[in-house]
NUTIMI-979917 format. One record per residue (C-alpha): x, y, z. Coordinates in Angstrom, 3 decimals, m for minus. Example, Ala and Ser with C-alpha at 12.3 -4.5 7.8 and 13.67 -1.06 7.14 Angstrom:
BEGIN
> 12.300  m4.500  7.800
> 13.670  m1.060  7.140
end
This chain:
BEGIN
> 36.657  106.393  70.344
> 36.663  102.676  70.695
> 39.560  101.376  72.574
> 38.334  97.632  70.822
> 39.162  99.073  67.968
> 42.701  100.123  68.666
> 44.119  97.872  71.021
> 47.215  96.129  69.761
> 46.913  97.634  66.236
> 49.981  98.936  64.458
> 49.875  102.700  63.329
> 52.287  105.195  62.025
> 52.155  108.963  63.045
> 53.907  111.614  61.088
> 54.709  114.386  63.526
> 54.827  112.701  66.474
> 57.415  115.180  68.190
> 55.338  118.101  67.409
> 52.742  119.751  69.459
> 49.377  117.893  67.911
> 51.194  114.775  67.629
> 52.291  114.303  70.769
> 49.062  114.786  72.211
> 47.661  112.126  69.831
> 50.386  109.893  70.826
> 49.199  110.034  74.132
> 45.566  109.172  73.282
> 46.647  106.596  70.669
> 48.818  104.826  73.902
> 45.741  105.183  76.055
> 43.747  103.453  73.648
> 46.078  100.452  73.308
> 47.589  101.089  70.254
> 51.158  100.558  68.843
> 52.324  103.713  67.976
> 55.370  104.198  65.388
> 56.265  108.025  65.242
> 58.320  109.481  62.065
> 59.850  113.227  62.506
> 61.953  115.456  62.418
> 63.294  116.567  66.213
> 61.364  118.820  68.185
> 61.619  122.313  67.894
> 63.044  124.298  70.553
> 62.932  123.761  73.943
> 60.856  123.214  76.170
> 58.816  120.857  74.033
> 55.553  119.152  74.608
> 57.247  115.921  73.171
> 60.144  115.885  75.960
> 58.357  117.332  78.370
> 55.489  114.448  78.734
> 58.319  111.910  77.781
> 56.255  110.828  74.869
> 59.100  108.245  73.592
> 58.531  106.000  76.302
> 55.135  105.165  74.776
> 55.964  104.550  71.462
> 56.491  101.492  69.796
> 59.564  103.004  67.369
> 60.510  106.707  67.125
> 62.151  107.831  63.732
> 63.516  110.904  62.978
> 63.841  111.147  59.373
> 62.471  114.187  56.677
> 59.371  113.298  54.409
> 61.141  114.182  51.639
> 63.995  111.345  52.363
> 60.962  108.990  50.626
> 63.889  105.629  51.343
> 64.059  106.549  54.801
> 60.113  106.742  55.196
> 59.476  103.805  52.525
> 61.881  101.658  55.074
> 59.416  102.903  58.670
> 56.329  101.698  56.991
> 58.267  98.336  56.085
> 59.247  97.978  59.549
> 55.867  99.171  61.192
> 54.077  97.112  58.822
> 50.871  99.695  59.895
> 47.338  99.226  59.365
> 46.257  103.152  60.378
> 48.123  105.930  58.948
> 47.803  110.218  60.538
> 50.041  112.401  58.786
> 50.061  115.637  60.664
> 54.131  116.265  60.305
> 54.072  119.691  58.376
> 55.416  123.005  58.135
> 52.773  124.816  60.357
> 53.057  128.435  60.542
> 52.138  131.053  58.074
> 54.843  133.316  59.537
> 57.841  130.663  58.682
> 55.706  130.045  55.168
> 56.540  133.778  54.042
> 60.518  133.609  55.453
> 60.369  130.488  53.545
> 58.119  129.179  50.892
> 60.223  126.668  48.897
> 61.019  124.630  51.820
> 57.199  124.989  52.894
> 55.866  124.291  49.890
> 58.465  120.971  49.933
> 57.806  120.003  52.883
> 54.072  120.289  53.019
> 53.118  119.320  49.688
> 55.674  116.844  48.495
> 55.852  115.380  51.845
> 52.537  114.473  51.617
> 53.218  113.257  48.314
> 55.775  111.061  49.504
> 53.653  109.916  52.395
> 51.083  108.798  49.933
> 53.616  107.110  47.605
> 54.816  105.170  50.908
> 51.147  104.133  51.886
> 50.592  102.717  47.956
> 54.039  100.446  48.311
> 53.043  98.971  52.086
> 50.108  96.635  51.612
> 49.255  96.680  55.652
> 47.810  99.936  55.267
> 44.108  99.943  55.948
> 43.153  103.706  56.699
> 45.025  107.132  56.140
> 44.218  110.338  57.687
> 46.237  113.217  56.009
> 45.456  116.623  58.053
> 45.424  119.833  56.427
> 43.885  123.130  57.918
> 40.987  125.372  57.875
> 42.889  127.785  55.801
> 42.611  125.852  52.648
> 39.719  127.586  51.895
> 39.316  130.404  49.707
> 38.623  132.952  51.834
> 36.760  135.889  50.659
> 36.981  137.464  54.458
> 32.832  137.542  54.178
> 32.665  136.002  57.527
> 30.262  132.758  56.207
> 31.590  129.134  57.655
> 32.830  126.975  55.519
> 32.004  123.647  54.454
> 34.059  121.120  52.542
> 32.725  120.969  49.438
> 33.619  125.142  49.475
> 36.868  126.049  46.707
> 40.162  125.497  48.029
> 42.373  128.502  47.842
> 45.125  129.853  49.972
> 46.639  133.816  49.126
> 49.609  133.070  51.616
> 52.170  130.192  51.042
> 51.161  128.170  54.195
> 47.201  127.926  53.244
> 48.643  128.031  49.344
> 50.226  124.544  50.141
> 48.096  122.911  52.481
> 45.162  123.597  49.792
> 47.535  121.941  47.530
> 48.243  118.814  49.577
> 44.567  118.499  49.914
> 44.509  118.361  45.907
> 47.292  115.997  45.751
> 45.897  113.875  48.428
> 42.616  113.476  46.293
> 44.467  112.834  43.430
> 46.286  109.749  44.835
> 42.767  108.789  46.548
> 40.887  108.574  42.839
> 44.290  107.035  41.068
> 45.637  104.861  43.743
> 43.682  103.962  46.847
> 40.151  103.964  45.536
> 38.634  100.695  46.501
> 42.014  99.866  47.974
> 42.601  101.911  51.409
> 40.114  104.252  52.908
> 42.012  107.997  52.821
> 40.249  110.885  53.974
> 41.588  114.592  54.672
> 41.029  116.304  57.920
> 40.890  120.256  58.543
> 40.398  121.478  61.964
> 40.188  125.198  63.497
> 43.144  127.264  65.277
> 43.956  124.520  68.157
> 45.202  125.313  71.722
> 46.346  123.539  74.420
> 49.087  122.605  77.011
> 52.311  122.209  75.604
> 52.597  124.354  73.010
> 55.213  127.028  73.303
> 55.095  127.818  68.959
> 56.268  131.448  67.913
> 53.824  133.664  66.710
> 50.306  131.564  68.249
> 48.414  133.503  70.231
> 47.804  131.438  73.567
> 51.798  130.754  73.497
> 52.298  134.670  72.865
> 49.775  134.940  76.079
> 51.837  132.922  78.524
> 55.202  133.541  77.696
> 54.495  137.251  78.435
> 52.623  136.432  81.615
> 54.769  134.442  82.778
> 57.856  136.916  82.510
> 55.569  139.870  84.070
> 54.956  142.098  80.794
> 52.197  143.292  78.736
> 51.145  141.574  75.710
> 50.512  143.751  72.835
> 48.434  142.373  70.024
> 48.841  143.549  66.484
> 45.598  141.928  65.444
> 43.262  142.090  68.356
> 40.334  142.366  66.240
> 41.179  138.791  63.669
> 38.329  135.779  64.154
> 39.267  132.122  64.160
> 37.756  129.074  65.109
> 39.178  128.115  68.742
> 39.502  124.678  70.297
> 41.386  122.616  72.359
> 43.899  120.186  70.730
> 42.057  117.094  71.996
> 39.259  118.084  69.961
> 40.200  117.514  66.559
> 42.315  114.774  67.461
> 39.140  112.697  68.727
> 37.879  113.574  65.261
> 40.555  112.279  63.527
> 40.208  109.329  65.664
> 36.577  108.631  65.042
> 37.338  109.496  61.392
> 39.983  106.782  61.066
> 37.122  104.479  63.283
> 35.063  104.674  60.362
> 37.292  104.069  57.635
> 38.577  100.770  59.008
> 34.786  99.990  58.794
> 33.468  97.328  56.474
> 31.702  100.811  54.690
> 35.436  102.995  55.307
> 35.439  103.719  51.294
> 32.342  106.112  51.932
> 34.034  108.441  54.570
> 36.951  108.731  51.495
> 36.507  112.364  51.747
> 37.527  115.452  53.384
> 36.353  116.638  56.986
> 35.857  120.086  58.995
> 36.666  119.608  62.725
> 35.533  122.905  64.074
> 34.147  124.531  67.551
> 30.898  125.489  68.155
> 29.955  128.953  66.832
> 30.400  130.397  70.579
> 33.529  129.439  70.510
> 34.486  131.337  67.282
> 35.522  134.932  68.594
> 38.651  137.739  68.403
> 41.980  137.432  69.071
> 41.530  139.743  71.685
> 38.724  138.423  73.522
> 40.827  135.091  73.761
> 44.417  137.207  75.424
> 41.691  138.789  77.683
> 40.110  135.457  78.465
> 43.643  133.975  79.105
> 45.227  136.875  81.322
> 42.031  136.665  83.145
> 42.196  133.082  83.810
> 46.145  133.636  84.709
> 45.506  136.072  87.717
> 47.928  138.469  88.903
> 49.343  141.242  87.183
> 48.586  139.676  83.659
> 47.303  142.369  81.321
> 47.201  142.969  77.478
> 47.181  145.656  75.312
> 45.445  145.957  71.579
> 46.528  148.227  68.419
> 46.462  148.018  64.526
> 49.817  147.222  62.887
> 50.502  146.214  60.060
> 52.699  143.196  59.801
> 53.708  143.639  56.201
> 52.126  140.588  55.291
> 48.698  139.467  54.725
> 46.768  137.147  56.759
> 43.247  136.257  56.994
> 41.011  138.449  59.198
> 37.581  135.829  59.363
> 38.000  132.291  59.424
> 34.723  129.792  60.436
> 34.169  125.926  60.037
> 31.046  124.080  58.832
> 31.476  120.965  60.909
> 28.316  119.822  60.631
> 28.599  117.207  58.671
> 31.030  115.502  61.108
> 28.344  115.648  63.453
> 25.967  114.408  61.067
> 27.591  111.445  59.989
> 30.703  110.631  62.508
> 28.296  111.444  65.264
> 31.730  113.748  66.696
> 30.727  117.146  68.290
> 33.163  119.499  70.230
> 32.633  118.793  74.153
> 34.549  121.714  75.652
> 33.694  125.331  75.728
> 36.073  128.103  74.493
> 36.452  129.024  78.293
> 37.072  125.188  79.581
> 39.870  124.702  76.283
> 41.724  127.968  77.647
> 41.093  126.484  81.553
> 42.859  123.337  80.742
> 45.801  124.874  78.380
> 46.113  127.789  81.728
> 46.051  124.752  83.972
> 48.632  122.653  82.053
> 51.152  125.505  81.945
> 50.852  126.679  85.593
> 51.312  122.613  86.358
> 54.153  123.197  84.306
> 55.647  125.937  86.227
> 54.975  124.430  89.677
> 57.714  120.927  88.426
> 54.608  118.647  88.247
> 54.617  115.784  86.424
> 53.342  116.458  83.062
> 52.997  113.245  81.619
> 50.398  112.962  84.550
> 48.737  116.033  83.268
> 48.023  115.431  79.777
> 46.567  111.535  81.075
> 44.446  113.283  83.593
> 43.426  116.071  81.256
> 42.682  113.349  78.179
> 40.924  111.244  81.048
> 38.694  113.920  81.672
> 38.277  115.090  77.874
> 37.203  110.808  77.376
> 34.458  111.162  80.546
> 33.633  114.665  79.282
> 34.277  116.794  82.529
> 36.165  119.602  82.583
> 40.429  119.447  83.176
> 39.262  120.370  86.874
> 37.125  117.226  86.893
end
């Protein structure tokens, strides 16, 4: 990540009150950049967004819905931006089963909207739309997958996040083609200091540690792809890098930000990991239930050819990502500053130590 090649330039994050964006809001700041966020408010409270008092680094702060296409059409007019991430989304495959039209509006159309807002601005030189790792059709055989693998999606979270991925190509071979760089991004299950989500494992962790109980997991034995939030993000970053290139039309295409395979383990292993690293009384129990909906029991990322031809590789182990998330919260709990935090644990992520230095 070249701060050169941010400094003083305009660009517009979707999802800047969420838990991703504000974290990339952060780096974005650090790197000199003028950052315009567009969201909806946080949700619930405490939020990572409040919290690290990201508004007093941005440049504007909208809070507007991506399907209110005037209201976004008039931020890009106003931000006049030259890099565009759109990570504002509907998230969680939970709330996608409670509520598939509005997450099928909000994560396909959106996007759709976002694109059609990116055509009309002509200051617009690079767009990073960021999808998921469950866009994949995943036939549970364990195998990691690589982007040029079918899109699928049985639930209606992956189900629309594979879609925006096929809408997002669309506008790239009818619109932006030759015109502005636009390339998808679709990291693994991300974790990380700030995020207090329903139904997310590391969240799940603390909350019960930190009010004394047990935490019972209903799918100890489910594999995902585990990595700190500041991993992906310095993907995206070095993604969007390369777009704004004089060659940016050739990284037009969509990217796996993934851990290393040792980083790729149970949901159990990682609540052991965490109550471990949490001390005390901290403990966690594992049984089979069935939710009553389906999720994915395997999920791996190919990343390989991000490393091949970004040059980005992960740079912290499963055990540092969960030391720094542990860390962050228990700075939480003590009243520290936590804007602090997140600069000294991005600081540390840039000179690749360890949160502890």
């Amino acid at each position: 990540m070249s701060a050169q090649m941010w400094s003083g330039r305009s660009v517009l994050l979707t999802g800047h009150t969420g838990f991703k964006g504000s974290w990339l809001s952060m780096m974005l700041q650090r790197l000199g950049a003028h950052v315009h966020g567009y969201a909806l408010d946080p949700v619930g409270a405490p939020s990572l967004f409040e919290q690290a008092r990201i508004a007093e680094t941005l440049a504007t702060d909208c809070r507007a819905n991506l399907l209110d296409l005037p209201s976004l059409t008039a931020a890009f007019g106003s931000a006049e931006p030259e890099v565009v991430f759109h990570l504002a989304a509907q998230p969680l495959v939970k709330i996608g089963y409670a509520d598939p039209l509005g997450t099928f509006a909000t994560n396909v159309m959106g996007t759709a909207h976002l694109l059609e807002a990116c055509r009309r601005v002509g200051s617009v030189k690079a767009i990073v739309v960021v999808t998921t790792d469950k866009v994949y059709q995943n036939d549970e055989g364990g195998q990691a997958y690589a982007e040029s693998e079918p899109l699928g999606g049985h639930d209606p979270y992956s189900a629309s996040k594979a879609a925006a991925e096929i809408v997002s190509a669309s506008y790239r071979s009818s619109y932006l083609h030759g015109v502005t760089p636009m390339a998808t991004a679709r990291a693994g299950n991300v974790i990380g200091g700030g995020d207090w989500a329903a139904d997310r494992l590391v969240p799940d962790c603390i909350r019960a540690f930190e009010a004394g109980k047990t935490l019972h997991l209903r799918r100890p034995g489910a594999i995902r792809p585990w990595q700190h939030v500041l991993e992906p993000l310095s993907g995206y970053l070095t993604l969007a890098e390369h777009l704004l290139g004089t060659d940016g039309e050739k990284y037009a295409q969509a990217w796996n930000f993934g851990p290393e395979p040792s980083s790729v383990c149970t949901v159990e292993e990682v609540a052991l990991r965490v109550a471990e690293l949490w001390g005390g009384r901290a403990k966690v129990t594992a049984s089979r239930e069935d939710e009553g909906f389906h999720e994915a029991g395997v999920l791996r990322l190919d990343s390989s050819k991000a490393a091949s031809l970004l040059h980005w590789r992960p740079r912290w182990s499963l055990m540092q990502a969960l030391g720094a998330t542990v860390q962050w919260h228990q700075s939480f709990r003590s009243g520290a500053d936590m804007q602090r935090i997140c600069d000294s644990q991005i600081e540390a992520y840039a000179r690749g130590l360890t949160a502890h230095g």
